[in-house]
N, C-alpha and C positions, 0 to 999 in steps of 0.2 A: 655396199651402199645402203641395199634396204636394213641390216643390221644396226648400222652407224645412224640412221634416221631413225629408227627405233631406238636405238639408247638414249639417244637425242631428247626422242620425244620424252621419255620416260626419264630423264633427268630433270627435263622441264618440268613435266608434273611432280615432279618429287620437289621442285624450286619454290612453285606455285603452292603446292599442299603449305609448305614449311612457310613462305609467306603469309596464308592466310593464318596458319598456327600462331605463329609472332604477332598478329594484326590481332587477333582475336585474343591474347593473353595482352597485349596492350589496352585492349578494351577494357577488360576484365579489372586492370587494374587502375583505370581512369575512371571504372564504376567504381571503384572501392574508395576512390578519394575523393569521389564527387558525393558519396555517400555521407546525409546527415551524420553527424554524433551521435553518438547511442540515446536514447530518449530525448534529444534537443526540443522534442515539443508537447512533454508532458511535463506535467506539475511536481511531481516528484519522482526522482530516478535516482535508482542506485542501481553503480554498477561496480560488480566483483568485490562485493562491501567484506570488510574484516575486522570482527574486533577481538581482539585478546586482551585476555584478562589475566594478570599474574598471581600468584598469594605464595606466599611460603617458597618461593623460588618455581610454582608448579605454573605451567602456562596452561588457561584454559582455552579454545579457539569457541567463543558464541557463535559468531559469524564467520561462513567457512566459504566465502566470496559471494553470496547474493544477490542475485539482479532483482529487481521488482521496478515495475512502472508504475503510475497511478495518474491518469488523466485527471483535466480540471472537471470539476463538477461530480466526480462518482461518488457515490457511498458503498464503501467497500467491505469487507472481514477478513481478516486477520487469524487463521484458526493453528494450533498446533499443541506439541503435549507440552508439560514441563519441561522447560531446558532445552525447547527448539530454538530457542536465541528471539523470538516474537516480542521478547518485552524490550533486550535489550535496541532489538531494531527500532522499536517506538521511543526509547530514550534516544537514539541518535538525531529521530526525525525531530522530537523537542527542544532539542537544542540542548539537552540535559547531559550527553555522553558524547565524546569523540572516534572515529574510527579509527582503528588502527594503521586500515589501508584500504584503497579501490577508491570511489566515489558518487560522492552524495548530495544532489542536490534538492532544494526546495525549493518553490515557484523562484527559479534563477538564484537562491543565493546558496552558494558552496559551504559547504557547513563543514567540510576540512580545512577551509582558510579561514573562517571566521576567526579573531580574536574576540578576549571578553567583553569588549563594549559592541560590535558588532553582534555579538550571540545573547547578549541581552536584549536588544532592539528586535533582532528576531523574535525572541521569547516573546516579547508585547507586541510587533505588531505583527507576527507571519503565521505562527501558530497557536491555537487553543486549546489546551488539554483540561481533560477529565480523568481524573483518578475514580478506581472502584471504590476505594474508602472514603466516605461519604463526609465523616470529618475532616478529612486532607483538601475538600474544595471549597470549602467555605467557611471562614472566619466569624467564630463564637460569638462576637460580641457586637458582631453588626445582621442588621436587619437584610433580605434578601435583596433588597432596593440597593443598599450600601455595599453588598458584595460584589453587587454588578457596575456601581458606578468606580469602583477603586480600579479598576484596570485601564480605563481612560483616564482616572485622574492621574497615575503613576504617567501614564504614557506624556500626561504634559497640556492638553488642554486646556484654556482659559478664556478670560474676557465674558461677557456679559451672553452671547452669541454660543461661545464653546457650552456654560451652563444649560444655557435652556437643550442645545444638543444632545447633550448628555442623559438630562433628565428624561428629555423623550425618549430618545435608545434605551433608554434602563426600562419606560412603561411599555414601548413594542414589543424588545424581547417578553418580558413577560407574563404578558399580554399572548403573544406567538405561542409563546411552549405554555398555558394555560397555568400558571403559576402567579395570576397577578392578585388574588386576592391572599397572596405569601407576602408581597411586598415590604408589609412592614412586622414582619416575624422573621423571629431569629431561628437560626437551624434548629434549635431543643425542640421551637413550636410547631415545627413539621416534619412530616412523614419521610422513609427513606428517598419514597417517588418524587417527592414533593424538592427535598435538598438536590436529589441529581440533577432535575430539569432546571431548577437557579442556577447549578454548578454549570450547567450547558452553556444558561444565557448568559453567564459569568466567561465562559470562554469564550462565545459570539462576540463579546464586549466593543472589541474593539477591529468587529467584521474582517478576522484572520481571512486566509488563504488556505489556510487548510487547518481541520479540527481532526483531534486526536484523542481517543476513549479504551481503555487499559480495562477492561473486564467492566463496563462502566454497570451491568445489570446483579453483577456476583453475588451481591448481597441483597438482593430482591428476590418477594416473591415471583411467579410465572406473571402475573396478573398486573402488577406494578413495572415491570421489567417491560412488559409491551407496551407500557403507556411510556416509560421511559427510551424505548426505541421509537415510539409517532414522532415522538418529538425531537429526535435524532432526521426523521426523513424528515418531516415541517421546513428543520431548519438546510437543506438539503434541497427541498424543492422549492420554495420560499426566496429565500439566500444564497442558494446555489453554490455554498458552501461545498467544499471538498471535503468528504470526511473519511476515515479511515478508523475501524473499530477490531479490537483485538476480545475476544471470546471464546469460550469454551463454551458458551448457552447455541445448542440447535437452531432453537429458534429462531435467534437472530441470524444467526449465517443463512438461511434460507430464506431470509425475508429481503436480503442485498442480493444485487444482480451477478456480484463476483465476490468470490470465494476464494483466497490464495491460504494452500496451507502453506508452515514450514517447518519444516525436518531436520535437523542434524545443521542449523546452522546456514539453508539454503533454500528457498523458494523451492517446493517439488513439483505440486500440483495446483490447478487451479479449478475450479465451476462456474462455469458460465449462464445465466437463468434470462430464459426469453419467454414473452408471455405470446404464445398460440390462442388463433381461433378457427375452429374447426364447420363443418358444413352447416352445422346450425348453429351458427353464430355462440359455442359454448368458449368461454377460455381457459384455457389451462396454461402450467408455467413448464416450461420443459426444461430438465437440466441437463448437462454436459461436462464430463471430467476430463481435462485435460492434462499431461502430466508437462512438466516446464523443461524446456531444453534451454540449457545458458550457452553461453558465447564460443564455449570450448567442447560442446556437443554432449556437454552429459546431461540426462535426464536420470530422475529417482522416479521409479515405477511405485504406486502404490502399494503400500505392505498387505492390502486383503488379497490383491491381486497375484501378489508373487506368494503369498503364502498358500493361498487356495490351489494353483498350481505345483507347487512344490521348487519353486526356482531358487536356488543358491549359489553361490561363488559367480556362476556364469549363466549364460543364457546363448540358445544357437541365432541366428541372424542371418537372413535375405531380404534381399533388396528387390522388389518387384520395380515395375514402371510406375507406381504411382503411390507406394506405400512401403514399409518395412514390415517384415513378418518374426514377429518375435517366438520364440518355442523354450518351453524345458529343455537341459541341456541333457538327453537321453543318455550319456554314456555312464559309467558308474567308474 
């Protein structure tokens, strides 16, 4: 009897354990569908982004599934070598390129179902670009005044009401980025610094949702180049603008609070910059690398990092309680 009451009891707890198991992976999975969509409350997401590219029967992969978020309001950078896929991702965000595969939004509109009259609308009114070639953002033969009013007039403004609107929007912006006595000069008659910051308020024009800049300082000196970045944050703190900037200049990646590089087609790493103040009231900016883990658990360890250690093919791996501990893989 005391046997029998013992197996008893011990199948109950085996009943009990296996109950709580079941209840507990039901959870599990009512967390997982009660869970937001991936980025559902950021300004631009892409998720597992893909684009190929063909030529000559050869497939090239730019984008090798990509996640990136980008909240409203940041001003961010863009950092990577040639042929990380950074430009082609900034043509997708423009509405210039389509992805192959994954998804891609921008302040809510899906830019893999867009058709052509939908992705022109975008173009005018969702985002702003800025090219680094400094003749690709502004047209010859109008005045800076004239370059900035042509993107609300394409967009369709009118009436006695829409003009004076306009007018004004053309003298704030540039007025804001300190270009207003360019107004009525044509790009010949001003400086590189001079044509980017119109080109800015040329893309502001029509108070986009998110602004986008392709090496915008490349062709500047250091000196020009920082006054061409004020006027990137201006309209960022000002405007509240979303802006996202793709570079290879230092200076600018450490002057934004986030830093996403990308590598081989994929978001790897990011920096994060908070500004500290210490016992006597000094401040400093402190930075933070982080390396990116996507949806399916891979992360890319930075290259100084694995190459200073000597890590190749593989790497060893434990799991503590509160962290992973990564090692060269010692055996030969």
């Amino acid at each position: 009897m005391t046997a029998t009451t013992g197996n008893t009891t011990a199948a109950g707890a085996t009943a009990t354990a296996g109950d709580a198991t079941l209840a507990d992976l039901e959870r599990r999975a009512t967390a997982r569908r009660d869970r937001p969509a991936y980025g559902h409350d950021a300004l631009i997401a892409c998720d597992r982004l893909v684009r190929i590219f063909t030529a000559d029967g050869v497939e090239v992969q730019a984008l090798q599934g990509l996640d990136l978020l980008v909240e409203e309001g940041e001003l961010m950078a863009l950092v990577g070598a040639s042929g990380s896929g950074k430009s082609t991702l900034m043509n997708i965000l423009a509405g210039l390129d389509v992805p192959t595969a994954g998804a891609a939004k921008v302040a809510g509109r899906d830019l893999l179902a867009m058709g052509a009259k939908d992705r022109l609308a975008y173009r005018r009114e969702v985002v702003g670009f800025v090219w680094q070639q400094t003749a690709r953002n502004l047209l010859p033969y109008l005045t800076a005044a004239q370059n900035v009013a042509l993107p609300m007039q394409l967009r369709g403004r009118s009436g006695r009401t829409g003009r004076a609107a306009k007018a004004e929007r053309v003298e704030s912006l540039l007025a804001m980025l300190e270009v207003a006595d360019c107004r009525d000069r044509r790009p010949h008659q001003m400086s590189g610094g001079q044509q980017q910051r119109v080109a800015i308020a040329v893309a502001l024009a029509n108070n986009p949702s998110v602004l986008l800049a392709d090496e915008p300082t490349g062709e500047l000196d250091s000196a020009t180049g920082e006054q061409v970045f004020a006027a990137f944050r201006r309209a960022n703190e000002e405007l509240g603008t979303t802006i996202v900037i793709v570079t290879h200049d230092q200076a600018v990646a450490s002057e934004v609070r986030r830093t996403v590089a990308i590598r081989d087609g994929r978001t790897s790493s990011e920096v994060l910059r908070r500004t500290e103040v210490d016992a006597e009231g000094q401040e400093s900016t402190v930075a933070r690398e982080y390396a990116m883990l996507d949806r399916a658990g891979r992360l890319q360890l930075p290259s100084d990092y694995t190459d200073t250690l000597g890590m190749r093919h593989r790497v060893m791996l434990e799991l503590e309680q509160d962290h992973i501990q990564v090692w060269p893989d010692g055996e030969e």
